[in-house]
Kinemage of the C-alpha trace (Angstrom):
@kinemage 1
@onewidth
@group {chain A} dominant
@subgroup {mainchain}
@vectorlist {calphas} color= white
{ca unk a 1} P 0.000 0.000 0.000
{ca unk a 2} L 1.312 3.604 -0.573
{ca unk a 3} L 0.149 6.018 1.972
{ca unk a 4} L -0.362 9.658 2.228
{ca unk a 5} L -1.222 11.243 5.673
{ca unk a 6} L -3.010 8.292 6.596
{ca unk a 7} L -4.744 7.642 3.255
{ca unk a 8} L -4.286 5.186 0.790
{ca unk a 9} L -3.694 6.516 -2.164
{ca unk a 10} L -2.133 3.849 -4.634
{ca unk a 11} L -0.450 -0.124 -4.228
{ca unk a 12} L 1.433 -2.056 -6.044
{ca unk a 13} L 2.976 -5.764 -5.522
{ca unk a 14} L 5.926 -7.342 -5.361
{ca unk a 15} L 5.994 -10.768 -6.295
{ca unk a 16} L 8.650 -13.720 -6.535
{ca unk a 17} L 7.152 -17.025 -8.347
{ca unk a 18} L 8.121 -20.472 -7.628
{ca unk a 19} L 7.524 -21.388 -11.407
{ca unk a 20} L 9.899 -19.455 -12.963
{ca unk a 21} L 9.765 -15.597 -13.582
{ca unk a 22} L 8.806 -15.042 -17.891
{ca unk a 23} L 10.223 -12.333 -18.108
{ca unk a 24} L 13.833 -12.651 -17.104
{ca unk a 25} L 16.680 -15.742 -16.541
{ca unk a 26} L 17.344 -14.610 -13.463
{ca unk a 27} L 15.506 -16.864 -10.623
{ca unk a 28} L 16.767 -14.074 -8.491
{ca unk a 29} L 13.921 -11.437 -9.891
{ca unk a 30} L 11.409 -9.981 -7.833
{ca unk a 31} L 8.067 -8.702 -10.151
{ca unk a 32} L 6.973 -5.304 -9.601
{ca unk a 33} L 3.113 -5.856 -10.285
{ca unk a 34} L -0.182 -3.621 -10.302
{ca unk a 35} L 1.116 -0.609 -9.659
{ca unk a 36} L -1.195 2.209 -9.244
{ca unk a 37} L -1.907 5.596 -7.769
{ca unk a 38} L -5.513 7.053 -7.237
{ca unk a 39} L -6.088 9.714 -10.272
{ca unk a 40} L -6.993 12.358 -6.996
{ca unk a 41} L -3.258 11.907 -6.179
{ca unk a 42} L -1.368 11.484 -9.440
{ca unk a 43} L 0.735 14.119 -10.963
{ca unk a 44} L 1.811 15.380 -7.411
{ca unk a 45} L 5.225 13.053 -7.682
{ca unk a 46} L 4.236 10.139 -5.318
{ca unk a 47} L 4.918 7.224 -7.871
{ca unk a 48} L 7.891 8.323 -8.491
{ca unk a 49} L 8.486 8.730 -4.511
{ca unk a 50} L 7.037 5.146 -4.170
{ca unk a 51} L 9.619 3.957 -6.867
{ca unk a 52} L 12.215 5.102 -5.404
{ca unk a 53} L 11.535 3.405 -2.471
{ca unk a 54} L 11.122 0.052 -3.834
{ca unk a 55} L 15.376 -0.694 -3.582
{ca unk a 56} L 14.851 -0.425 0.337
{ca unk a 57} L 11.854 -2.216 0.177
{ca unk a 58} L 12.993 -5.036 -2.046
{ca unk a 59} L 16.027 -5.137 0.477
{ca unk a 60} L 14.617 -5.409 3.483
{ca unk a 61} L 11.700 -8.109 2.792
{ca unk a 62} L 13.672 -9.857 0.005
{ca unk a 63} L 17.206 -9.737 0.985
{ca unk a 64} L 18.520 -12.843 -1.294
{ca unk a 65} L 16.898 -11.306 -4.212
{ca unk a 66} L 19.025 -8.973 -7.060
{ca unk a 67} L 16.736 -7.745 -9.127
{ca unk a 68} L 13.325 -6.201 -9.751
{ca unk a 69} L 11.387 -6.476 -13.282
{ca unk a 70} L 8.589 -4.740 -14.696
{ca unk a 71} L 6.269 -4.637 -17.520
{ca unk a 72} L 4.970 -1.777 -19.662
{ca unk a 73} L 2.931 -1.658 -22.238
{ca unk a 74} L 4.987 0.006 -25.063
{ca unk a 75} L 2.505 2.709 -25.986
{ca unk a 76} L 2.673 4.149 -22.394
{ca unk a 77} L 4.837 6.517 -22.745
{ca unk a 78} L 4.126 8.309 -19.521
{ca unk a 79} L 4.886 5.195 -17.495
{ca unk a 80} L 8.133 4.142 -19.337
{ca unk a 81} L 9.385 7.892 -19.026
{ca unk a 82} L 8.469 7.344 -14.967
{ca unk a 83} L 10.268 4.359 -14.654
{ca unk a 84} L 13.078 5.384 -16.727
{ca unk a 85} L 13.441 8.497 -13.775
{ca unk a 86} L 12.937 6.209 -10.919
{ca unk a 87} L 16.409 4.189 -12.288
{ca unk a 88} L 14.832 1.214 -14.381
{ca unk a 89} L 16.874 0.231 -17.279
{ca unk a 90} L 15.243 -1.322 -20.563
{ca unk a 91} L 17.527 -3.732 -21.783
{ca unk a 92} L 15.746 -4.444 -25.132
{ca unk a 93} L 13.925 -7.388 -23.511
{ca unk a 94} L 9.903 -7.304 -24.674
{ca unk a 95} L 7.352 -9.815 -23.852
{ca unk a 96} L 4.137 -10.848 -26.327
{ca unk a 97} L 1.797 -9.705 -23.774
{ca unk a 98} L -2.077 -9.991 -24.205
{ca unk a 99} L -2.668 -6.601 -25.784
{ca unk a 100} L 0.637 -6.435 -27.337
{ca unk a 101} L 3.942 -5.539 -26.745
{ca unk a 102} L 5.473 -4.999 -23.333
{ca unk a 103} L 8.372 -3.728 -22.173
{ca unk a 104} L 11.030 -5.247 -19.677
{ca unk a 105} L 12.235 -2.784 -17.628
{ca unk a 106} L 15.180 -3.849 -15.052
{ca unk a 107} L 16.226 -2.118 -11.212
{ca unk a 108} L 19.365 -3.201 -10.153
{ca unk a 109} L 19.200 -4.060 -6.728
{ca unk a 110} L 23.412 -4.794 -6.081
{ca unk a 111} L 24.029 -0.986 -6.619
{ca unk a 112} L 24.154 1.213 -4.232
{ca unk a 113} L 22.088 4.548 -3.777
């Protein structure tokens, strides 16, 4: 959940499969999923805040892990140009999603801030 004076205002989800993660080799990814912010509260910088959080976050709860994925749709050009600021790196992976191309977009979680 991401929280603003006491409100929710967005979520997102952070998820590590047993199966196998489809978008990456690396059995070491964590999958940023269904990440949102309430349309009251976008455009005010807090999903970019939220992103920039998720390196501590990932840390903390998923210590063994190196990596967090994403997908984007590749006609969001909002979102890709939000991730791209928050430090995700597209590698040139893509993925045939359901409605089209998506995206890979990879955060580095070995770096330091």
């Amino acid at each position: 959940m991401i929280l603003y004076q006491g409100h929710l205002i967005g979520c997102f989800a952070l998820f590590t499969p047993r199966t196998g993660n489809p978008y990456t080799p690396n059995d070491q990814a964590i999958i940023f999923k269904s990440f949102s912010i309430d349309s009251r509260h976008q455009k005010k910088g807090y999903a970019l805040k939220a992103l920039h959080s998720l390196s501590d976050i990932a840390r903390e709860h998923y210590p063994m892990r190196n990596e967090i994925v994403l997908t984007v749709h590749h006609t969001n050009t909002p979102a890709i140009q939000l991730y791209k600021k928050a430090g995700f790196v597209d590698q040139g992976l893509r993925y045939a999603g359901e409605y089209g191309e998506e995206l890979i977009f990879q955060l580095d979680l070995t770096v330091s801030k």
